[in-house]
C-alpha positions as CSV (number, residue, x, y, z in Angstrom):
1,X,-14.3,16.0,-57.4
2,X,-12.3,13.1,-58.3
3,X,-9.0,12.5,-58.2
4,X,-7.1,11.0,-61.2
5,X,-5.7,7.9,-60.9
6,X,-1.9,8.7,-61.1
7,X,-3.0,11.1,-58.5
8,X,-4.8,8.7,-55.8
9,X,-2.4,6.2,-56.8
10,X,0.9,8.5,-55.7
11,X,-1.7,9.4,-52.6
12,X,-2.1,5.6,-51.8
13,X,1.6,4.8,-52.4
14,X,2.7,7.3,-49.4
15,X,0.5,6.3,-47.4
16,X,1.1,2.5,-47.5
17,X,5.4,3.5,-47.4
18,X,4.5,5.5,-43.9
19,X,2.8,2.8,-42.6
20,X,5.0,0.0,-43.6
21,X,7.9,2.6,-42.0
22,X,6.2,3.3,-38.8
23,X,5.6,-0.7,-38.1
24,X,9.3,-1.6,-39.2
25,X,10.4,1.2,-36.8
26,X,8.0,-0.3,-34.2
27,X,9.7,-3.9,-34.9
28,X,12.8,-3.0,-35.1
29,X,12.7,-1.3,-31.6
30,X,13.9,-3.5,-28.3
31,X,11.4,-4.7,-26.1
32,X,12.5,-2.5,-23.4
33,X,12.0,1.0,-25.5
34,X,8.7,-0.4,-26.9
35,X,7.2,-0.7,-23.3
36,X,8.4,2.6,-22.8
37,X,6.9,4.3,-25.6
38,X,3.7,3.0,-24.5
39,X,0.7,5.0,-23.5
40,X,-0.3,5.9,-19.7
41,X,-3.3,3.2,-18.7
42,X,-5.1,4.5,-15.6
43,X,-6.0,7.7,-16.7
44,X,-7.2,9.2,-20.2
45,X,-4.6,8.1,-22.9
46,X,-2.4,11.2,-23.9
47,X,-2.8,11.6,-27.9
48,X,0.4,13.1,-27.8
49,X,2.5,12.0,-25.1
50,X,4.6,9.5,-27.8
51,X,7.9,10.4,-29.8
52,X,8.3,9.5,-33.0
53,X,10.9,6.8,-34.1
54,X,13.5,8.3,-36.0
55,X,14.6,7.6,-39.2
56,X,17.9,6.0,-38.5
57,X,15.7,3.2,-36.7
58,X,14.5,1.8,-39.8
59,X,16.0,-0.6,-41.3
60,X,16.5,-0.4,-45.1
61,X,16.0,-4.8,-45.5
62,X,14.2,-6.4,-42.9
63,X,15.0,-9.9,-42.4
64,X,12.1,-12.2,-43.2
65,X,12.0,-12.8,-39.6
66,X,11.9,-8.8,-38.8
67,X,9.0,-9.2,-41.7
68,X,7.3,-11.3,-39.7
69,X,7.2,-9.5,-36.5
70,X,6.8,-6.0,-38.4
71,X,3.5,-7.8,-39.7
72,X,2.8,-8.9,-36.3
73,X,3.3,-5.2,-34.4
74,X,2.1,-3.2,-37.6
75,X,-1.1,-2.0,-36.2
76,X,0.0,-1.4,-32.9
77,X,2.7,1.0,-34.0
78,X,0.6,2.6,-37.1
79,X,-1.9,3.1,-33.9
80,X,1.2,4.6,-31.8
81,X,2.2,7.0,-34.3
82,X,-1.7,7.7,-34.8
83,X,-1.6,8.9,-31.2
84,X,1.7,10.7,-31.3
85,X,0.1,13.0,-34.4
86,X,-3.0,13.6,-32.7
87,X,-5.2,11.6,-35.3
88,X,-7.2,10.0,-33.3
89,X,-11.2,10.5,-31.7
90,X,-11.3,8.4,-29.0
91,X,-15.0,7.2,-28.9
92,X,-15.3,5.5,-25.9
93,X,-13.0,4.3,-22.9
94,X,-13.3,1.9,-20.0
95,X,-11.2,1.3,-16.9
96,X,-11.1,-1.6,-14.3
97,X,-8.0,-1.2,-11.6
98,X,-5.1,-1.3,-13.8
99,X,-6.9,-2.7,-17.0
100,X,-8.4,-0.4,-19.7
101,X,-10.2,-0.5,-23.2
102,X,-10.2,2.0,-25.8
103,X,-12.1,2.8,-28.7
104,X,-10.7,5.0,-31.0
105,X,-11.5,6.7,-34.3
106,X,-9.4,7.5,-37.5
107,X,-11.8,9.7,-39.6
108,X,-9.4,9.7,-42.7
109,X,-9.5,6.7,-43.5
110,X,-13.0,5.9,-41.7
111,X,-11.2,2.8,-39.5
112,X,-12.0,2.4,-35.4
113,X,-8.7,1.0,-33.5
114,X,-9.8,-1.4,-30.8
115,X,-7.5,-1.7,-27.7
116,X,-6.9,-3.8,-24.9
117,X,-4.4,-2.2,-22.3
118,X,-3.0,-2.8,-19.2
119,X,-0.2,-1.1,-16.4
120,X,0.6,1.5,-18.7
121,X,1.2,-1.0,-21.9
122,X,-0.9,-1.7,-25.2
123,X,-1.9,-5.8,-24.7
124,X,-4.2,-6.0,-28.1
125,X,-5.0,-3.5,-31.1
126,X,-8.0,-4.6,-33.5
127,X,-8.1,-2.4,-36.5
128,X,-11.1,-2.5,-38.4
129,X,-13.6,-0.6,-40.8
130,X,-16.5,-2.5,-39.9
131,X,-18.3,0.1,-37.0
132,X,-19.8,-2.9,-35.8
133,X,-17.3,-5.4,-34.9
134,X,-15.2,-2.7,-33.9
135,X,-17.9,-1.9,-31.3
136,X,-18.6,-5.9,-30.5
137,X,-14.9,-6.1,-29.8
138,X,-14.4,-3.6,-27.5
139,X,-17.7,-4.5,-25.4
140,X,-16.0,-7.9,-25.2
141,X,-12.3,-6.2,-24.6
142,X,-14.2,-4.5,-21.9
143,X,-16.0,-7.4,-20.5
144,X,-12.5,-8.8,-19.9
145,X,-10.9,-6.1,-18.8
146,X,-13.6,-6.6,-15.7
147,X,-13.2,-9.8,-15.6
148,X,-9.4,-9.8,-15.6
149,X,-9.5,-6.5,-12.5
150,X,-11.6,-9.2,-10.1
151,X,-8.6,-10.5,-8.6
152,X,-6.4,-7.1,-8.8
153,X,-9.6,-5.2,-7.4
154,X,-9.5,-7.9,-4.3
155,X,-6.2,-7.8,-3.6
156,X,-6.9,-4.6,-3.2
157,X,-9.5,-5.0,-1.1
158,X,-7.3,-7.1,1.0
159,X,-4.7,-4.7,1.3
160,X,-6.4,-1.9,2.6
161,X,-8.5,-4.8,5.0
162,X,-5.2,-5.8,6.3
163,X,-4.3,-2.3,6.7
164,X,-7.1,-1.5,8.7
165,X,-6.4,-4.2,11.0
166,X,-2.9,-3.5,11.6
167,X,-3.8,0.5,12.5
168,X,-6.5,-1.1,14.8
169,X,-4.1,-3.4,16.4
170,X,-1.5,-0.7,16.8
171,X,-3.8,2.0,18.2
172,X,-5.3,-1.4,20.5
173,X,-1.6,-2.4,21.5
174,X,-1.0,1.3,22.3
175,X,-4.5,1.7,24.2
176,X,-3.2,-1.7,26.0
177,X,0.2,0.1,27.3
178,X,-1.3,3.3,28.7
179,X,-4.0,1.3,30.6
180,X,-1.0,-1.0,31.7
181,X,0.7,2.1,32.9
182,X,-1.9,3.4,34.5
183,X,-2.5,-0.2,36.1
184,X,0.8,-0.6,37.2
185,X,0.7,3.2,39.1
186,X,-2.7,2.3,40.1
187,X,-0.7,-1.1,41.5
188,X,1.9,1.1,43.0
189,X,-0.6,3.7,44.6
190,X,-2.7,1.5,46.2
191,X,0.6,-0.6,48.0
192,X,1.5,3.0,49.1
193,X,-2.6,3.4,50.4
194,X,-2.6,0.0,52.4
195,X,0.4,0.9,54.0
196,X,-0.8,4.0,54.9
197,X,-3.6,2.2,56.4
198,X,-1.9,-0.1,58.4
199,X,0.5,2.8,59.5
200,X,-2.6,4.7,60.6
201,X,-4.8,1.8,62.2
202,X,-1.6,1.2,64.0
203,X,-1.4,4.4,65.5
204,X,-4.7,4.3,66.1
205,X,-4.5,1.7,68.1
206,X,-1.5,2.8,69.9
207,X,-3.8,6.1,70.6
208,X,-6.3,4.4,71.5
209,X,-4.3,2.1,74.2
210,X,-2.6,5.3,74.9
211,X,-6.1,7.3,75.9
212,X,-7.5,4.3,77.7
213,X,-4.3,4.6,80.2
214,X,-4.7,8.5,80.0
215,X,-8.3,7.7,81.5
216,X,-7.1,5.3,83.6
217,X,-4.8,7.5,85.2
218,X,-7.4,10.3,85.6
219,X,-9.8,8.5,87.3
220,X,-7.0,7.6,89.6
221,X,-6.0,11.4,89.8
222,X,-9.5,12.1,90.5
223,X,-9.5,9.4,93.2
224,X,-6.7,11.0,95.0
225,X,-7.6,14.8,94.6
226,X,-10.9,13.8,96.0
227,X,-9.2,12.3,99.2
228,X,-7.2,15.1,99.4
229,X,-10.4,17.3,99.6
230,X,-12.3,15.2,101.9
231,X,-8.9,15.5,104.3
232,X,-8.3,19.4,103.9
233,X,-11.7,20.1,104.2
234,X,-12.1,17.6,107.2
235,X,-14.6,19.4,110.6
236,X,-15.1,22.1,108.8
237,X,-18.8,23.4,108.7
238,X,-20.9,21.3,105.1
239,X,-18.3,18.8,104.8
240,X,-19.1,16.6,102.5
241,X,-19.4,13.1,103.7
């Protein structure tokens, strides 16, 4: 059934004064706060993680200059207030390192919300009924979104290469002081064996002096006792000759 026209005209005028409100609140809002308020990139966007402005924020006359930004930011805040009230289907959503694009839906008022985000901060919003542009424009906010991630993506890359590399060098540097350790008691050991050695072949060839004189001096023992046996033994019966 149809409405009347005083009817969808009251229905129009509310809805135009809460947009108009929500992007003067969004304008009117410091830079700082407005980076705040904005949605977490890097993980699904949180339909309801957003508070809304209050009131007191609005200002009853814009300058023309607060106009003119307030035109500028309009559908980024009527899409931040979308989110904050849950009215939202978001139809598709891609992510490269910290950069992201979104497609959402607003079934009311059959309009897709195209956006281009990055660390954690809105960059671009395309609002549009048309299903496909809206859908041209986020392959193509998507396409840059890889595009833009290349060099994040290698830095990346580099960082955890350069990482790597430093853990290898540590665990090498650490490898290179135990075997210097064991080196330098290796060093240490073996002085203490060769002069062990030479302590031992010296006194093995003391002994050996030693036992040559020892053998010396038994032959010459022998020499004598066998004198001595020839003269106590000599006339007797079987002496030996």
């Amino acid at each position: 059934m149809k409405q009347s026209n005083p009817l969808r005209r009251a229905v129009l005028s509310a809805a135009v004064l809460v947009l108009v409100q929500g992007s003067v609140a969004w304008a009117g809002m410091p830079v700082e706060a407005a980076q705040d308020r904005a949605p977490v990139a890097g993980s699904r966007p949180s339909l309801g993680s957003l508070t809304p402005q209050p009131a007191s924020a609005v200002p009853s006359a814009p300058s023309p200059g607060e106009q003119a930004q307030s035109s500028a930011q309009g559908d980024v805040a009527t899409l931040m207030q979308l989110i904050h009230d849950a009215q939202l289907v978001e139809l598709r959503t891609t992510y490269n390192a910290s950069y992201g694009a979104s497609l959402f839906f607003y079934p009311p008022e059959m309009t897709y919300y195209v956006v281009l985000f990055q660390d954690k901060h809105f960059w671009r919003v395309i609002r549009s009924q048309d299903e496909t542009r809206a859908e041209a424009i986020y392959a193509d906010f998507a396409r840059q979104t890889a595009q833009l991630a290349d060099v994040e993506i290698r830095r990346t890359q580099l960082e955890a290469q350069k990482a790597f590399i430093e853990r290898v060098i540590a665990v090498s540097e650490d490898r290179a002081r135990r075997l210097q350790a064991d080196l330098a008691i290796a060093r240490t050991q073996q002085a203490r064996v060769d002069d062990y050695q030479r302590q031992v072949q010296g006194d093995a060839q003391a002994l050996n002096m030693q036992k040559a004189q020892a053998q010396a001096q038994l032959r010459d023992l022998e020499r004598q006792v066998d004198v001595l046996q020839r003269a106590t033994e000599a006339g007797l019966p079987g002496t030996r000759r």
